[in-house]
C-alpha positions as a Python dict, from the first residue, in 0.01 Angstrom:
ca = {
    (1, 'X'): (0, 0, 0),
    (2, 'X'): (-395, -54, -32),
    (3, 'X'): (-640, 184, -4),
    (4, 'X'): (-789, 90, 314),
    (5, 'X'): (-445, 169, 443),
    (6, 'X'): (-417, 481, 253),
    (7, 'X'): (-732, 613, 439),
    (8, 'X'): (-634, 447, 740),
    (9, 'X'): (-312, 636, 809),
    (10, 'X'): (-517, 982, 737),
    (11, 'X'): (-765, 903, 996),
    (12, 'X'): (-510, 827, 1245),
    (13, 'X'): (-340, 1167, 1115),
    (14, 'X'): (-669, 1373, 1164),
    (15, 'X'): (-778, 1215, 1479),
    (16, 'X'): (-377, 1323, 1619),
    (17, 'X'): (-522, 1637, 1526),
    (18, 'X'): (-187, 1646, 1307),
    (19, 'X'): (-213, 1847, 975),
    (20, 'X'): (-235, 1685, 633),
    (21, 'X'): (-348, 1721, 271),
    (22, 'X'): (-525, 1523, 23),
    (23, 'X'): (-530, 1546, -321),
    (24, 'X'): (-565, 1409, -648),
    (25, 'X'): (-512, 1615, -980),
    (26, 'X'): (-757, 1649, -1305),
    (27, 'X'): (-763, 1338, -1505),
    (28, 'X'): (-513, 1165, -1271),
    (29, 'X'): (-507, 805, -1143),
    (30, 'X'): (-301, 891, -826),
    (31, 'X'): (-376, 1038, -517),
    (32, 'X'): (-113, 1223, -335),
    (33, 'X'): (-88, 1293, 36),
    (34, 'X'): (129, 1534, 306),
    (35, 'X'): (118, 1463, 652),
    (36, 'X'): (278, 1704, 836),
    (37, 'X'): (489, 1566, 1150),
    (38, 'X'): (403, 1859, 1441),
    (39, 'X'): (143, 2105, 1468),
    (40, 'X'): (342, 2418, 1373),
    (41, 'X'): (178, 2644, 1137),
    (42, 'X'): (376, 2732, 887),
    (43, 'X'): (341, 2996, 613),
    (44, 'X'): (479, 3037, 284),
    (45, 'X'): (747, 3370, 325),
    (46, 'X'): (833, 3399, -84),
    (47, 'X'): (713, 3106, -247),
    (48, 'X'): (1063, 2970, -269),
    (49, 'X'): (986, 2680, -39),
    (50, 'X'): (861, 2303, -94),
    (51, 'X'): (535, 2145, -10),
    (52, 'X'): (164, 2218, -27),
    (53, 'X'): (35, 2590, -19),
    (54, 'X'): (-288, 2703, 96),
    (55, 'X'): (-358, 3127, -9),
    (56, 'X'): (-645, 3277, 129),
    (57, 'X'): (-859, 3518, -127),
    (58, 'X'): (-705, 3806, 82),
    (59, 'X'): (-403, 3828, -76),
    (60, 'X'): (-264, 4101, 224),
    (61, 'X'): (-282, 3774, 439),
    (62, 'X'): (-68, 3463, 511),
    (63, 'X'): (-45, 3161, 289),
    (64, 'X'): (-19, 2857, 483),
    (65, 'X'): (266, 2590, 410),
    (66, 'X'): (258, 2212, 451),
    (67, 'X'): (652, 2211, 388),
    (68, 'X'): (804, 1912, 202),
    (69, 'X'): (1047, 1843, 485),
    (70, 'X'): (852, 1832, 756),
    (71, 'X'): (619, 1609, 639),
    (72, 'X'): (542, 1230, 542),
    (73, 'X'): (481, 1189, 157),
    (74, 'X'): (250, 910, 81),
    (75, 'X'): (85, 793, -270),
    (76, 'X'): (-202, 562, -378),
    (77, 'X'): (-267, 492, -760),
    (78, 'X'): (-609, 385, -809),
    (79, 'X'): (-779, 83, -1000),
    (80, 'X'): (-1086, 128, -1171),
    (81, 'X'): (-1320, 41, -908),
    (82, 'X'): (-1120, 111, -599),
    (83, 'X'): (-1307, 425, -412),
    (84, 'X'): (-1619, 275, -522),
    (85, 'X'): (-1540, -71, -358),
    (86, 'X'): (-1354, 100, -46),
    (87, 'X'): (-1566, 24, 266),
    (88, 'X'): (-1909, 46, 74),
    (89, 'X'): (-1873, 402, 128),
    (90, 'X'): (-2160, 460, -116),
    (91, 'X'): (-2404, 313, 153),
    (92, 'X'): (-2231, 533, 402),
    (93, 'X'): (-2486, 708, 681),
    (94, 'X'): (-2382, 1123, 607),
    (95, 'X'): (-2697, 1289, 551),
    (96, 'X'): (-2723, 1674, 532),
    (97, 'X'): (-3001, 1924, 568),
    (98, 'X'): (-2996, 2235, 328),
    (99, 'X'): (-3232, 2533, 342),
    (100, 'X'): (-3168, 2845, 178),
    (101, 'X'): (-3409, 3070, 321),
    (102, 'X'): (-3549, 3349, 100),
    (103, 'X'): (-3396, 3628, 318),
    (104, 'X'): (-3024, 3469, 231),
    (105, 'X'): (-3131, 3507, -110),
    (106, 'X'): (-3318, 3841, -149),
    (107, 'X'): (-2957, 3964, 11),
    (108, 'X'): (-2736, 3806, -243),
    (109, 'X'): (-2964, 3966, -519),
    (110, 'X'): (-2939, 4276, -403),
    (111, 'X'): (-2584, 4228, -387),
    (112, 'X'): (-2559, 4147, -721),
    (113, 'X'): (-2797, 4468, -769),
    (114, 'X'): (-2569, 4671, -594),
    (115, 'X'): (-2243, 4540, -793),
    (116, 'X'): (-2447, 4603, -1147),
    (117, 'X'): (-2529, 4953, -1051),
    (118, 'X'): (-2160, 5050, -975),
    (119, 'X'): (-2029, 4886, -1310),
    (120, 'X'): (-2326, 5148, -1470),
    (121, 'X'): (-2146, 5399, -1262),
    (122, 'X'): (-1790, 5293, -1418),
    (123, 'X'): (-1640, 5191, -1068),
    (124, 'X'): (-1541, 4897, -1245),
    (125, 'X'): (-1600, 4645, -1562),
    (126, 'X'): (-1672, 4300, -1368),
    (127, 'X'): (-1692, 4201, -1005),
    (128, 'X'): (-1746, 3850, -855),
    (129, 'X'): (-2028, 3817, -637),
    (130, 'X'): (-2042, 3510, -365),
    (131, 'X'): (-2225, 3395, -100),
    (132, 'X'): (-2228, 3108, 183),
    (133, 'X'): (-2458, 2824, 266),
    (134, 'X'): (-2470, 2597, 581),
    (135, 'X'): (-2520, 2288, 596),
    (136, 'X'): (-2652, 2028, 908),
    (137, 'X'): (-2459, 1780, 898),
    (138, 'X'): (-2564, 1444, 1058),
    (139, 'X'): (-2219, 1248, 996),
    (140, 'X'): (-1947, 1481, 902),
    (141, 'X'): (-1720, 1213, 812),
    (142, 'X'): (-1470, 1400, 577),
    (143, 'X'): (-1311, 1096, 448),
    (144, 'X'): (-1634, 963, 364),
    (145, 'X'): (-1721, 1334, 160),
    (146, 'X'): (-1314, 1305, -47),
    (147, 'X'): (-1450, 1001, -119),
    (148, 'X'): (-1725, 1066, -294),
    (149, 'X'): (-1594, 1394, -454),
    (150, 'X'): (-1293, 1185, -560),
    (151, 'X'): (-1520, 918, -751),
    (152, 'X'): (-1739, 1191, -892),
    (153, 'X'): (-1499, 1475, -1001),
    (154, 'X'): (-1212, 1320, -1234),
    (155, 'X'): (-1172, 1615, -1395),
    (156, 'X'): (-1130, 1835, -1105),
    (157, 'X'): (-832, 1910, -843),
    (158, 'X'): (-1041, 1720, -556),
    (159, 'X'): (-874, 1753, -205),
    (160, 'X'): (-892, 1745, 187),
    (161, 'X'): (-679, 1986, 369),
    (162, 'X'): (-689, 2004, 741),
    (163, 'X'): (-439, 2217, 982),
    (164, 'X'): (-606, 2207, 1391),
    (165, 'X'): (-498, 2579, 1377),
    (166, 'X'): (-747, 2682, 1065),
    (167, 'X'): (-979, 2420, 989),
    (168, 'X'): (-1064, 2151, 766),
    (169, 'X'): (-1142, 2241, 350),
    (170, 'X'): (-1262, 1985, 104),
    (171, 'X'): (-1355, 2066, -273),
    (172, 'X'): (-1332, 2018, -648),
    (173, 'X'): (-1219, 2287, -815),
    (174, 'X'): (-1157, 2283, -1235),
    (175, 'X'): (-985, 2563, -1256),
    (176, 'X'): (-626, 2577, -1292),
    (177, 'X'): (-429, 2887, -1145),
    (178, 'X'): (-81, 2842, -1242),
    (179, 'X'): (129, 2558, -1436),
    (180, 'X'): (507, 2564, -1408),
    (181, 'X'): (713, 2242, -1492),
    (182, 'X'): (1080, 2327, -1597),
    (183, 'X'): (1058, 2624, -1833),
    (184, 'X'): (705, 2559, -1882),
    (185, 'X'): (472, 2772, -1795),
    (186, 'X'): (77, 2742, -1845),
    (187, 'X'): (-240, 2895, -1674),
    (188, 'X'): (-630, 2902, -1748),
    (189, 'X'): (-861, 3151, -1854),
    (190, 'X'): (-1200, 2985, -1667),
    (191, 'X'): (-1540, 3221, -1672),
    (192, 'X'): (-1916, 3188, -1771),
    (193, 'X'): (-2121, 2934, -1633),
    (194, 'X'): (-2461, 2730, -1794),
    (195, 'X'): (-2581, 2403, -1661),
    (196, 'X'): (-2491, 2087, -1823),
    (197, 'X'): (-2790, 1957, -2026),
    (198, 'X'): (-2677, 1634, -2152),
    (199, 'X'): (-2413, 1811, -2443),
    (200, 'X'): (-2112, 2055, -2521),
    (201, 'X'): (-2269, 2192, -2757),
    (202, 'X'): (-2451, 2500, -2653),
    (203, 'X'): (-2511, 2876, -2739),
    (204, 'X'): (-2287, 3150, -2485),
    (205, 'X'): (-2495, 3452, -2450),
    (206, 'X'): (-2279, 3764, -2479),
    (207, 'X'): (-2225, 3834, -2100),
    (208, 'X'): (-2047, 3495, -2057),
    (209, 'X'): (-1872, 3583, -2371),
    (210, 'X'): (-1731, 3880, -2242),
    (211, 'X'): (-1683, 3754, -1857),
    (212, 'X'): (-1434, 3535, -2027),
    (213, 'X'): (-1271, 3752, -2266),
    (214, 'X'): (-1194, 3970, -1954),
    (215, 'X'): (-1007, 3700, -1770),
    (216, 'X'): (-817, 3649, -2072),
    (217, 'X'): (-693, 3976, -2151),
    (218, 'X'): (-599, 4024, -1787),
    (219, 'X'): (-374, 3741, -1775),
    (220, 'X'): (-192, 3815, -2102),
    (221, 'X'): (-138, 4131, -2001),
    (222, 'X'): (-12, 4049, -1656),
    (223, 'X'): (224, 3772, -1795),
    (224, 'X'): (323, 3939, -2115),
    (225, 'X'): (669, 4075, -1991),
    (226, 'X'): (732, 3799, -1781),
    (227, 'X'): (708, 3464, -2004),
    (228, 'X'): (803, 3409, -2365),
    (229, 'X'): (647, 3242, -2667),
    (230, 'X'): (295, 3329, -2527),
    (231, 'X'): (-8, 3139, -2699),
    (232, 'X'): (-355, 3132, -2642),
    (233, 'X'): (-608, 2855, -2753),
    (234, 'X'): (-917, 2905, -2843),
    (235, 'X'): (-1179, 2946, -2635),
    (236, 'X'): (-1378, 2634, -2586),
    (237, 'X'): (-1661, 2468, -2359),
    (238, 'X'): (-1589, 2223, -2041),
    (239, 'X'): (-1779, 2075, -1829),
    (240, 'X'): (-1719, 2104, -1436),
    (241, 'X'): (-1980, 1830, -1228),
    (242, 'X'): (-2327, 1959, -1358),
    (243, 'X'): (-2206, 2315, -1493),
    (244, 'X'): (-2028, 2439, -1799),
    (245, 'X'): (-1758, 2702, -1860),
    (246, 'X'): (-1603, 2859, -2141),
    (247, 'X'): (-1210, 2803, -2114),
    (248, 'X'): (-931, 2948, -2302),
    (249, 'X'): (-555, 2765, -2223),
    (250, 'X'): (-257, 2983, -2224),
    (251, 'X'): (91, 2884, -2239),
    (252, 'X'): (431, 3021, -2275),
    (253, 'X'): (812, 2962, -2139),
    (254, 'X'): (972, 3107, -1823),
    (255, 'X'): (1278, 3154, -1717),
    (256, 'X'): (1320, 3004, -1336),
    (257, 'X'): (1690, 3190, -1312),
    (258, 'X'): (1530, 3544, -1318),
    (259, 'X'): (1135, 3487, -1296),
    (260, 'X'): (1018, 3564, -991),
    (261, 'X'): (694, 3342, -863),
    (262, 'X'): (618, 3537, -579),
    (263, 'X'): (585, 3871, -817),
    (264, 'X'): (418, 3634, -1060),
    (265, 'X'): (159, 3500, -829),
    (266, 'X'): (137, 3843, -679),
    (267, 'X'): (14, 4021, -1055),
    (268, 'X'): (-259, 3726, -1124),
    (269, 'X'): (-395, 3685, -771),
    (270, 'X'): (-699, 3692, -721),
    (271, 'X'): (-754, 3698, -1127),
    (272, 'X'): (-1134, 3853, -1251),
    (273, 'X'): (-1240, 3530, -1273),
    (274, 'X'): (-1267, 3536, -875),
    (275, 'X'): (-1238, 3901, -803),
    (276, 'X'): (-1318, 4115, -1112),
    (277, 'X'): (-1122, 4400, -1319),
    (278, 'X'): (-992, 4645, -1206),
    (279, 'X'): (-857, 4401, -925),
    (280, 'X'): (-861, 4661, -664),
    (281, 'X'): (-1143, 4815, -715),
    (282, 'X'): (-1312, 4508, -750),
    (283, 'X'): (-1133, 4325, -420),
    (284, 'X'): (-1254, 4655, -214),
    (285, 'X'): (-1632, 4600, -308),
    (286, 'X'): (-1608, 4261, -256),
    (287, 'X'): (-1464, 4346, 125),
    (288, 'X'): (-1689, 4615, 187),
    (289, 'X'): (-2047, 4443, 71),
    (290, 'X'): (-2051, 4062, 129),
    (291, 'X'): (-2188, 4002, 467),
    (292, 'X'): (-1908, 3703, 546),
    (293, 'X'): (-1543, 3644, 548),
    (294, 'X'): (-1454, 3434, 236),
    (295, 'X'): (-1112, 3286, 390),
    (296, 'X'): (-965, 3056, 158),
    (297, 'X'): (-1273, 3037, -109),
    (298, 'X'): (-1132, 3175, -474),
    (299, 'X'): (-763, 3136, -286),
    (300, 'X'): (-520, 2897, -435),
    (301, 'X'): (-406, 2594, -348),
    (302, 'X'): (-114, 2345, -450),
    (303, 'X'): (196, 2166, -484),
    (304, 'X'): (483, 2456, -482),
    (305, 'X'): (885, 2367, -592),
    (306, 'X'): (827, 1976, -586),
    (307, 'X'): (1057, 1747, -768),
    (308, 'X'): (920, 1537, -1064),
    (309, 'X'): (1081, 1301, -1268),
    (310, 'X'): (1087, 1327, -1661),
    (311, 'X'): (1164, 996, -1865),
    (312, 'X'): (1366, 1022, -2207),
    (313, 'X'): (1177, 1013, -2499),
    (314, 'X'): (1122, 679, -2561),
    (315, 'X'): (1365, 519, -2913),
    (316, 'X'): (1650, 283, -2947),
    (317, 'X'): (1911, 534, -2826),
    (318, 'X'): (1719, 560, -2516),
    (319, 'X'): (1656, 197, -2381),
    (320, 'X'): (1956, 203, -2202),
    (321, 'X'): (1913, 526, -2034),
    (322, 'X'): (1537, 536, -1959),
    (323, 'X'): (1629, 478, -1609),
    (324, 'X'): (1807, 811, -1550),
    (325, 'X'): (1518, 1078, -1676),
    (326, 'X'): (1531, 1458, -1550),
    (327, 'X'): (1449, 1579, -1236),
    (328, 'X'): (1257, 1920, -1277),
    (329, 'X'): (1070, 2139, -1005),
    (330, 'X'): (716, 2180, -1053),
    (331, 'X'): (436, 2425, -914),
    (332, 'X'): (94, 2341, -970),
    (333, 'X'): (-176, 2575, -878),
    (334, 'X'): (-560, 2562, -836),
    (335, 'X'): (-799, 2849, -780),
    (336, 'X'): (-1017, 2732, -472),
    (337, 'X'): (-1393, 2690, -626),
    (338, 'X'): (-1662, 2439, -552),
    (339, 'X'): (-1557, 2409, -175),
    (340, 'X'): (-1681, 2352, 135),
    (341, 'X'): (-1505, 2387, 502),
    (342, 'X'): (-1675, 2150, 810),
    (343, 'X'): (-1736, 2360, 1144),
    (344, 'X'): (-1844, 2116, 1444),
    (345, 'X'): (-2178, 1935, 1235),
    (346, 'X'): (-2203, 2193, 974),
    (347, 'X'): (-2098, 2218, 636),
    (348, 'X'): (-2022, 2566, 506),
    (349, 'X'): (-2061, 2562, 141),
    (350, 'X'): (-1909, 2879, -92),
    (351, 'X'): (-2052, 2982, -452),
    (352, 'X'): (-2029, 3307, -628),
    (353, 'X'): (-2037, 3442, -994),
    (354, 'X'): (-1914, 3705, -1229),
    (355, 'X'): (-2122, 4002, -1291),
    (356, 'X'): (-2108, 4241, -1586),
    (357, 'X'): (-2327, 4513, -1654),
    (358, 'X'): (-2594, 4243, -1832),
    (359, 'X'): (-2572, 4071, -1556),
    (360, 'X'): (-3005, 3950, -1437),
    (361, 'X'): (-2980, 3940, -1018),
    (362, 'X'): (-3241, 3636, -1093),
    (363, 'X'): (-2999, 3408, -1323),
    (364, 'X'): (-2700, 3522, -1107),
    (365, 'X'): (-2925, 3350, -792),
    (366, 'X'): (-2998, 3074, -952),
    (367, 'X'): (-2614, 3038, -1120),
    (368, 'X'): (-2493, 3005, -772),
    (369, 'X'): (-2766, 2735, -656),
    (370, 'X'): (-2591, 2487, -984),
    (371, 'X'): (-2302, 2545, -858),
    (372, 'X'): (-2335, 2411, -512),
    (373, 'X'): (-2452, 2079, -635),
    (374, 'X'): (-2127, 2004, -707),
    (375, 'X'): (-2030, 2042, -328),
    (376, 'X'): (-2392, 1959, -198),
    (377, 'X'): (-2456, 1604, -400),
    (378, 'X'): (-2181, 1447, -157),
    (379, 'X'): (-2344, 1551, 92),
    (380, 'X'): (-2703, 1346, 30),
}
């Protein structure tokens, strides 16, 4: 299969008005695809099912399923210069038009005002503050934007999802929700933000420090009677498009005979790194004082209960048998971040942040700003 095709049959999918996702995971060299074969909107009842999930931050709501069975399961492994040769895209006509007026952002400072004067109060220790832009949109070609976020963002989960009953999502997320592959189990601490300046190594002022350190002990302690062998790396710096984060990996062992995902995903969703601690507490303020809807932004998205291979080690005893491997199920889930959903000829771009009780409304602003390059530079 070549590329063109690849994006061919997608087109044809999305012009059928026929639901589908796109995707391609961190560091990868294939991109995956599920086209689903009818319009029927199907939602995930207890995460036992196969396919492609899509949670909304609301976690009272519905996740939507692209199941495994109903669908058309395509692949495209990628040569080193195939997106950037594919149809010139780079030359493509998309244009966009973004102003943030100052009234959108004199109301996300006060927000942010507002959330640091109930921490002072005790209501809670962190809450995650977020906002929407729109975008005109000349050409809103979303082939043409996964593109571009595909040749840009090899270290993110970049994908296209589309269902004619919700609406089409594109984005480049770098942080990982949940890892399960067999017995193994791994998830990722992701908080604090900086802008990239050239290098790694940089100085974490002690509000990032502590953003982080909250998402960490949250997850340990939600996971802690649940998976075995627990172990935490230390924390270090990544970079995600023109941002940095601090990121602490941990991993452990579960047993799939009497773990139960659904309670799982249920304890860690949505974690403080997109909600805030206490969850509740935090997930009520968030409801009750930003002025939109957030949807599926800081929801999760992913490959649930697929089938992947594992070869044998590789050795002389195992020549003969490389053929067979082990077939294992796998779940692989993303938090939603550095997203964007296309409405008619605009572009509705989501950013947010964490806020602690150090937390300057000013840097928070302009935090939020860095982080919509990442959606907003495909859009030029």
């Amino acid at each position: 299969m070549t590329l063109k095709f690849f994006f061919e049959r997608i087109q044809e999918q999305y012009h059928s008005e026929l639901p589908f996702v796109v995707y391609r995971k961190p560091n990868a060299i294939k991109i995956e695809a599920l086209l689903q074969n009818n319009t029927t909107l199907h939602k995930s009842d207890d995460f036992t099912e196969s396919g492609f999930v899509f949670s909304p931050f609301d976690d009272t709501l519905d996740t939507v399923l692209i199941p495994l069975n109903s669908s058309e399961n395509m692949s495209f492994t990628e040569t080193s210069a195939a997106l950037s040769d594919s149809d010139n895209y780079r030359e493509g006509t998309n244009t966009s038009k973004s102003v943030v007026s100052s009234e959108s952002k004199n109301q996300h400072i006060n927000l942010v005002k507002k959330g640091v004067s109930a921490i002072h109060s005790g209501f809670f220790k962190k809450v995650v503050l977020s906002r929407k832009e729109d975008i005109s949109l000349s050409n809103q070609d979303p082939m043409l934007i996964l593109k571009k976020l595909l040749d840009r963002y090899k270290r993110a989960f970049v994908y296209c999802w589309y269902h004619p009953k919700v609406g089409l999502w594109l984005g480049a997320t770098p942080e990982t929700l949940i890892k399960i592959e067999g017995r193994r189990f791994s998830m990722m601490a992701l908080a604090g933000t900086q802008d990239y300046q050239g290098s790694l190594d940089v100085v974490w002022q002690e509000k990032e420090i502590q953003e982080q350190q909250f998402v960490t002990d949250f997850i340990i302690e939600q996971i802690t009677d649940t998976i075995d062998d627990i172990k935490v790396t230390e924390t270090e710096t990544v970079r995600a498009g023109n941002v940095l984060h601090l990121k602490t990996q941990i991993q452990g062992r579960i047993d799939p005979k009497t773990s139960n995902l659904e309670a799982l995903i249920r304890r860690l969703h949505p974690t403080p790194a997109v909600c805030g601690l206490p969850k509740a507490k935090a997930k009520a303020f968030i409801l009750e004082n930003e002025d939109y809807h957030r949807e599926f932004y800081t929801g999760f998205l992913g490959e649930l209960n697929m089938d992947t291979r594992i070869a044998p080690r590789s050795g002389q005893r195992n020549i003969e048998n490389k053929v067979y491997g082990i077939t294992r199920k796998r779940t692989q889930l993303y938090v939603n971040l550095r997203c964007m959903q296309l409405r008619d000829d605009t572009g509705v771009v989501y950013v947010g942040g964490g806020i602690t009780q150090t937390s300057n409304p000013e840097s928070e602003w302009e935090e939020t700003v860095s982080k919509s390059l990442v959606i907003k530079n495909v859009l030029e």
